[in-house]
N, C-alpha and C positions, 0 to 999 in steps of 0.2 A: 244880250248874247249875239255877238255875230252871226253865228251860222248853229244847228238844230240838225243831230245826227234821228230823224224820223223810223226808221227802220233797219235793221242789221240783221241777214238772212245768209243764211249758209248756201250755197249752191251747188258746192259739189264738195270734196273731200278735204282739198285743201284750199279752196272757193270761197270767198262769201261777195256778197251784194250790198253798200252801204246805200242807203235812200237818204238825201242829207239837201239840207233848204239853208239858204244866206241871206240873209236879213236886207229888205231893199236901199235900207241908207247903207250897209255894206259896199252893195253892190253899184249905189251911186256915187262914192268916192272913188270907185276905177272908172268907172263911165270919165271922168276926166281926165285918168290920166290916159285913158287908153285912146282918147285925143290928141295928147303930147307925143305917145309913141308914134301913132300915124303920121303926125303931124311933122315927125323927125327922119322919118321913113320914105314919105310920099315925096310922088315927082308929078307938081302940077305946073304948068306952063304960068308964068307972071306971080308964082309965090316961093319965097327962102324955105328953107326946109327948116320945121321948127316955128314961122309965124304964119300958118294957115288958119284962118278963120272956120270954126265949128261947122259954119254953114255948108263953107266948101268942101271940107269932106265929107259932110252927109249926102249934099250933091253929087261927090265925084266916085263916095264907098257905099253910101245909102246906110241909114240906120244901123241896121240888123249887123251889119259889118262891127260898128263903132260896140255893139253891146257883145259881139262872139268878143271882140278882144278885151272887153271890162271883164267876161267871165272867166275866158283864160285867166287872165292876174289875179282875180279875186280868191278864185278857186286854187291856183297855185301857192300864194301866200299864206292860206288855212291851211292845205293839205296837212302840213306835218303837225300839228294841233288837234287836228281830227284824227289819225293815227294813234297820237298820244291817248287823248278819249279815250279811245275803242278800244285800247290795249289791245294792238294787232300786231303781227310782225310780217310784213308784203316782204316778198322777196324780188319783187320785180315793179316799173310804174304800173299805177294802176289803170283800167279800160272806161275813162270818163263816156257819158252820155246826157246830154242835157235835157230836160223833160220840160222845162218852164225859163222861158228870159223874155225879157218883157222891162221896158224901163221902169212900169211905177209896179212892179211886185217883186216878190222872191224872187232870186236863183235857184232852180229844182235841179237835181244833175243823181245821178248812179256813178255808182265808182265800186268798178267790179276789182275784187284784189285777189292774187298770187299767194299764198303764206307759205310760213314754214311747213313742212309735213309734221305732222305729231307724232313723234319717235318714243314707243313703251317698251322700254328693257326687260327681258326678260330677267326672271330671279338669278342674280350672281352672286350673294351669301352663303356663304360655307364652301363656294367653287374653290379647289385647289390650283395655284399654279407651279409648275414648273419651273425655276429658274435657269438663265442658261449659264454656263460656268464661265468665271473669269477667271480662270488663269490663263497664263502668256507664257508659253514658253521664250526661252534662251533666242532660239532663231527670229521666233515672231518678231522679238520686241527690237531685234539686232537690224530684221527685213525694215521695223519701222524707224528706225535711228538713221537707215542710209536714204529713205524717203524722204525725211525731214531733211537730211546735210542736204543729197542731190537738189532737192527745193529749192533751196534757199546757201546754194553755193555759185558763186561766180567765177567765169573762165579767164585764168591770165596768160599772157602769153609768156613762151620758154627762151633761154638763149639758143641763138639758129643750132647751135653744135650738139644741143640735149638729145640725145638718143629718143627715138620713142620707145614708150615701156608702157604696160598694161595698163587703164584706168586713164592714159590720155584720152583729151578730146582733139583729132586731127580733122583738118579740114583738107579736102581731096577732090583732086580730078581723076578717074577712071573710065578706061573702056576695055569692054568683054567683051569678047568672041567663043562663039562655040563651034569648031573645026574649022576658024581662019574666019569666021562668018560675024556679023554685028549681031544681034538681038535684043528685041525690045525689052528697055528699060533696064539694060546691062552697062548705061555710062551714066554718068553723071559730071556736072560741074559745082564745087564749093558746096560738096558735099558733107554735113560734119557728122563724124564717125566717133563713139567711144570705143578705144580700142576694147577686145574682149568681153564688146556687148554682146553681143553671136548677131547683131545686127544685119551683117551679110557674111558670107561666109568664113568657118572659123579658121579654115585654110587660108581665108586672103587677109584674113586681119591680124594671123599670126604672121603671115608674110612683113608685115610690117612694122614690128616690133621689132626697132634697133634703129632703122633708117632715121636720118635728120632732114630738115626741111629743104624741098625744092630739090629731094632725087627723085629717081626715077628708077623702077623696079618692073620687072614682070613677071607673076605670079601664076604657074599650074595647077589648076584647081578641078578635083575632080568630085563629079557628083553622084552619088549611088543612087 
């Protein structure tokens, strides 16, 4: 067996504590590779990255370096198999701590883990519910028929001499004044308006209903 789930302890509500040992020829198959990584990684004066000699990283990273990163991998690659075990559900990674690494023993480490919360429903047998009604009226379903067409309808353009009439989309330049005066956010340019949307005033958008493209109108509009 690789690795030896030694203890599982609860620590708090949705908490628990695994105590869990890796077997030392486990943990000396990464001892190699976690030389290749180094070894692919490092930047030592007069070696390619990738052919550095064992010695020279022991020299340049010191042991203890070459074994943190054989237990990183080893520990990583079990994780989800010790999970499986323990029939646990983490909601988050778990809080490793190492206890024991040493080249000729075990990997000792803690692995604190997050869970689900345990959710107990109360009794809902014989609870009645309520349904809510589905009828649609006439207007409802008419409000949701012009929903869908407006979606999923596209603007063509008219011939110049077509009158505007309700339910066009025009596109406009305007400027408003209030007693000869500008005010903000009273003009616009390449504005586009459905007529008879009450989008801006219903006085100025009736004004507009008849006119053909590229006149020019001015409209009294008074505000209560």
């Amino acid at each position: 067996m690789s690795y030896e789930i030694k203890n599982q302890k609860k620590i708090d509500l949705n908490k628990v504590k695994l105590d869990i040992e890796i077997s030392n020829n486990y943990l000396k198959k990464y001892i190699g590779k976690a030389y290749k990584n180094i070894s692919q990684k490092a930047n030592i004066p007069g070696f390619r990255k990738g052919k550095i000699p064992y010695q020279i990283i022991d020299a340049n990273f010191g042991k203890q370096y070459v074994l943190n990163e054989a237990a990183s991998l080893s520990i990583s690659e079990l994780y989800p198999d010790i999970i499986m075990e323990s029939n646990l559900k983490p909601i988050d990674y778990p809080k490793i701590k190492i206890t024991q690494l040493a080249e000729d023993l075990p990997l000792g480490f803690e692995a604190e883990l997050e869970l689900e919360p345990e959710i107990e429903l109360p009794g809902y047998k014989g609870i009645k519910v309520t349904g809510l009604s589905t009828d649609v009226s006439d207007q409802e379903l008419e409000r949701q028929i012009d929903n869908i067409r407006n979606n999923f309808a596209s603007l063509e353009p008219v011939e110049d001499d077509k009158p505007i009439s309700k339910g066009d989309y025009v596109t406009l330049d305007f400027d408003g004044e209030i007693e000869g005066k500008a005010f903000e956010g009273g003009s616009a340019e390449d504005y586009l308006l459905e007529i008879g949307s009450n989008t801006l005033f219903a006085e100025f958008e009736d004004s507009l209903i008849g006119m053909r493209k590229r006149c020019q109108e001015k409209c009294n509009t008074y505000i209560a």
